[in-house]
C-alpha atoms as a printed R data frame, in Angstrom:
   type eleno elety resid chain resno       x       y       z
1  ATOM     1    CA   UNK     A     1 -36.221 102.203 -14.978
2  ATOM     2    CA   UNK     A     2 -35.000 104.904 -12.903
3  ATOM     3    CA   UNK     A     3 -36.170 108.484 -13.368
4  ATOM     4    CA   UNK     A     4 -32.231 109.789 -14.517
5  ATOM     5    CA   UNK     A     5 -32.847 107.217 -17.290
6  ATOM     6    CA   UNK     A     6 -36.794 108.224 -17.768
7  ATOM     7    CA   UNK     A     7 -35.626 111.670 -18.226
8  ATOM     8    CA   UNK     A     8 -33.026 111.139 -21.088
9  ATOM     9    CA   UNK     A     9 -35.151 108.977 -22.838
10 ATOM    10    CA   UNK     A    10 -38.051 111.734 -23.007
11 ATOM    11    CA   UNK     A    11 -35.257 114.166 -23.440
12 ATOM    12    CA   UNK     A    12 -34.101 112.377 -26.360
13 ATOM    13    CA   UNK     A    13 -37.636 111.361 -27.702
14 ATOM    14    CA   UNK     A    14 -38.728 115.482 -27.786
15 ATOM    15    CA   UNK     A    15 -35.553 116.117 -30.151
16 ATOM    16    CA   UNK     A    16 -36.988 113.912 -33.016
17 ATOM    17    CA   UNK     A    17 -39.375 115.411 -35.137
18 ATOM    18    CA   UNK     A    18 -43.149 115.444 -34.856
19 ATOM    19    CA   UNK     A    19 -43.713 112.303 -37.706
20 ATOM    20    CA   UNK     A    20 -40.828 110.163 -36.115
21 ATOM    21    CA   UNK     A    21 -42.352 111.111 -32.511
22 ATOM    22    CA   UNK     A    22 -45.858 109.633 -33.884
23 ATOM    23    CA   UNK     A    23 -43.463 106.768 -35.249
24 ATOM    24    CA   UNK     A    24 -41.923 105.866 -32.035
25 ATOM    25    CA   UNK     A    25 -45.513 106.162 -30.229
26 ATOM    26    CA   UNK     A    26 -46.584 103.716 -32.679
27 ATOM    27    CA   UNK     A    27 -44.286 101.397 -31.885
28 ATOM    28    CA   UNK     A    28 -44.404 101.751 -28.238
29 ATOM    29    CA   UNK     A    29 -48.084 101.177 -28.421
30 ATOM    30    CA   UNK     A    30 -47.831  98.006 -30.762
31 ATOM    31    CA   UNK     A    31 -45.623  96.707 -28.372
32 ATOM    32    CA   UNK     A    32 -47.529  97.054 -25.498
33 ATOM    33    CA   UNK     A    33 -50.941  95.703 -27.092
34 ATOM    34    CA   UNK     A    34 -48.392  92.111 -27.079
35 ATOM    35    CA   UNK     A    35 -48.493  92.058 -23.352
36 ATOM    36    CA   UNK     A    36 -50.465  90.500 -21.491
37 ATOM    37    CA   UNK     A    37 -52.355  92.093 -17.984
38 ATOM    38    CA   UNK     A    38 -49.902  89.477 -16.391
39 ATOM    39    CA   UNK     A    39 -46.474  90.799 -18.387
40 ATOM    40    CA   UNK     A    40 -45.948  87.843 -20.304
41 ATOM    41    CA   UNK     A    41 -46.131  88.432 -24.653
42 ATOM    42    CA   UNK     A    42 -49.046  86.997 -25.963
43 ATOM    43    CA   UNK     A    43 -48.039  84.305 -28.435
44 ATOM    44    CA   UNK     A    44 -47.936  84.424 -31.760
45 ATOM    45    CA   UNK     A    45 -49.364  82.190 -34.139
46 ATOM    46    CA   UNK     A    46 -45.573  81.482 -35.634
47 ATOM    47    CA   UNK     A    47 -44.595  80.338 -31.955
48 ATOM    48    CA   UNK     A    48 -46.731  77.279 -32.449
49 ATOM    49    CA   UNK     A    49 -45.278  76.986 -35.747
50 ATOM    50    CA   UNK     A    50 -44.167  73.450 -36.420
51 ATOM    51    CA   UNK     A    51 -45.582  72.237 -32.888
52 ATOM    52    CA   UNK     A    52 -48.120  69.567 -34.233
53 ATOM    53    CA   UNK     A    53 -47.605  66.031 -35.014
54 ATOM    54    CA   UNK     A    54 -47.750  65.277 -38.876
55 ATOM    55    CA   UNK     A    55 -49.882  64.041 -40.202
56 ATOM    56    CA   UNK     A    56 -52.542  65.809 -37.573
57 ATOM    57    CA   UNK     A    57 -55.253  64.079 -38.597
58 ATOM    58    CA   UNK     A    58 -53.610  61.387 -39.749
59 ATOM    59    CA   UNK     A    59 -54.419  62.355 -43.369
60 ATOM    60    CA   UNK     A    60 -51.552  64.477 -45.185
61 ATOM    61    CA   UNK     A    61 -53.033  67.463 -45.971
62 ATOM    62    CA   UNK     A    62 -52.217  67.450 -50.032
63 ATOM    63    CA   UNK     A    63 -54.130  64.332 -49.634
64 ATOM    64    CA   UNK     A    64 -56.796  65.751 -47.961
65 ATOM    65    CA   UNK     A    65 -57.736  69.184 -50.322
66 ATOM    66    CA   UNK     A    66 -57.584  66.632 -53.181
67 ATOM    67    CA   UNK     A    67 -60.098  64.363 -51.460
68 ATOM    68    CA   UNK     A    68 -62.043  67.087 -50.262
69 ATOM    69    CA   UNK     A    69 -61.900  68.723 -54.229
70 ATOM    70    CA   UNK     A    70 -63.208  65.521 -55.409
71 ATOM    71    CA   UNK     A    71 -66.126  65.109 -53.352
72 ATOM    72    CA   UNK     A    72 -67.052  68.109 -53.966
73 ATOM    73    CA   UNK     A    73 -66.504  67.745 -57.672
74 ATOM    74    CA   UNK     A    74 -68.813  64.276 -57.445
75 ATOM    75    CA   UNK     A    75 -71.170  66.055 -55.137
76 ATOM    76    CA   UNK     A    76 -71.865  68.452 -57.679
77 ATOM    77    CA   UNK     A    77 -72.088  65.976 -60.913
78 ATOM    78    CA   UNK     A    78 -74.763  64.474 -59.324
79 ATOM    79    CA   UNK     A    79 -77.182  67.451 -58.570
């Protein structure tokens, strides 16, 4: 960024008021907890989103939290 285009920017930020200055510091500093020490964004979870064979496992997952409900359910009649 060059410093005619640094200045504006500041110029521009000290015109907003004091809640929409905190606002836009807020969002600066979100942004920049994304990046990494190396510059790239950090993934997101939603970026792997879709990415995994189905079934993972090889159990579809429906199938699997009823399984899983009924052991439990057994496990439990029998104490």
């Amino acid at each position: 960024m060059s410093a005619s285009t640094y200045a504006r920017v500041l110029n521009e930020a000290r015109k907003l008021s004091p809640e929409e200055q905190r606002l836009l510091i807020q969002v600066l500093a979100a942004e920049l907890e994304q990046v990494e020490d190396d510059g790239a964004a950090r993934p997101q979870w939603e970026d792997y989103a879709g990415s995994a064979p189905y079934p993972l496992c090889g159990e579809d997952a429906q199938d699997w939290v009823s399984r899983t409900r009924r052991e439990s359910d057994e496990a439990r009649a029998i104490r």
